[in-house]
N, C-alpha and C positions, 0 to 999 in steps of 0.2 A: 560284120565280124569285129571291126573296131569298138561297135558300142558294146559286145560282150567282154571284149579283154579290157575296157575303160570299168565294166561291172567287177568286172574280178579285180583287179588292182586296185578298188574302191574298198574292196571287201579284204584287203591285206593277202591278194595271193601275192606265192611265194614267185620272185623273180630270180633267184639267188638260188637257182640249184644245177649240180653240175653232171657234164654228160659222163658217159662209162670214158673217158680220156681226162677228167675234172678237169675242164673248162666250162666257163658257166652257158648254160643253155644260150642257144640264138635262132632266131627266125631269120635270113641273110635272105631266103627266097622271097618274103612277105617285107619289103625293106618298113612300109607305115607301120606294121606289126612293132617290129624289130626297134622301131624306134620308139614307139608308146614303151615298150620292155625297157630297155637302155634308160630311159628317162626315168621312166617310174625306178628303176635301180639306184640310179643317182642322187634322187631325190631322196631317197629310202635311205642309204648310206651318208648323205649329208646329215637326215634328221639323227640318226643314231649318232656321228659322228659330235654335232653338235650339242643335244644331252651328254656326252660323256665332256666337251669342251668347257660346256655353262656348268659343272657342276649339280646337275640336277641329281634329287635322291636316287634310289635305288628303284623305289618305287613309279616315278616319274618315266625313270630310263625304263623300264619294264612296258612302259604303254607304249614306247616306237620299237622295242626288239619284237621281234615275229618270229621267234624259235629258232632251233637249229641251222637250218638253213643262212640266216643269217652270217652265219661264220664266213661261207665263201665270200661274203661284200669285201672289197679291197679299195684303198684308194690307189688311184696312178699312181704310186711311187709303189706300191704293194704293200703296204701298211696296212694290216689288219687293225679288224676294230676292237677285238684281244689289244694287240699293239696299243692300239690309242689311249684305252682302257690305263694303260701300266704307264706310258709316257705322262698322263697325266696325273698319275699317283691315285686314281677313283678306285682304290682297295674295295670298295664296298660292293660297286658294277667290276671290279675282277675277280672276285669270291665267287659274283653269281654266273658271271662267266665261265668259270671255272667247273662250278657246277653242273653248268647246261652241259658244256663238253663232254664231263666223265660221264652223264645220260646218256649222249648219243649210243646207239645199237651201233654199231658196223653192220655194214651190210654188203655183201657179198655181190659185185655188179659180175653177169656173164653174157656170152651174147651167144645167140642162138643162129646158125647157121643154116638152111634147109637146102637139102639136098637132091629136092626132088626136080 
């Protein structure tokens, strides 16, 4: 099991997406799971954090964002990476930030009950 979610998390899946309560997905039953997740997050949210920190182009910062999803990354203090983006004045990665946001679709979370 672990070597598949070390394959997927190699391949940029998404760790960053959140349940019908938005809070970000967790595996709490599978704690190794849980922890390969948590880490690959961290590390995901440092390297974005970091391109917006150095300065990199637009284009640079474009190779560590991974789409929408994206957005829910937070750091401990709750500081989006929109936030970081504007704290550091990087006008250029907040255009495109900007952009990706008004993209998003909504989408309508319901949960289905059975009654039988």
């Amino acid at each position: 099991m672990h070597l598949s979610l070390r394959l997927l998390l190699e391949r940029h899946a998404s760790t960053s997406l959140p349940d019908s309560t938005g809070r970000l997905v967790s595996c709490r039953a599978f704690a190794g799971t849980q922890f390969l997740i948590e880490s690959h997050r961290k590390a995901h949210l440092q390297a974005v954090l970091a391109a917006i920190n150095r300065g990199t182009s637009l284009e640079e910062f474009k190779k560590c964002w991974h789409g929408p999803s994206d957005f829910n990354l937070v750091k401990e203090t709750g500081d989006s990476i929109l936030l970081a983006a504007a704290a550091f004045a990087r006008l250029e990665v907040l255009k495109f930030l900007l952009r990706e946001a008004a993209a998003i679709k909504p989408t309508l979370v319901t949960s289905h009950s059975s009654t039988e």
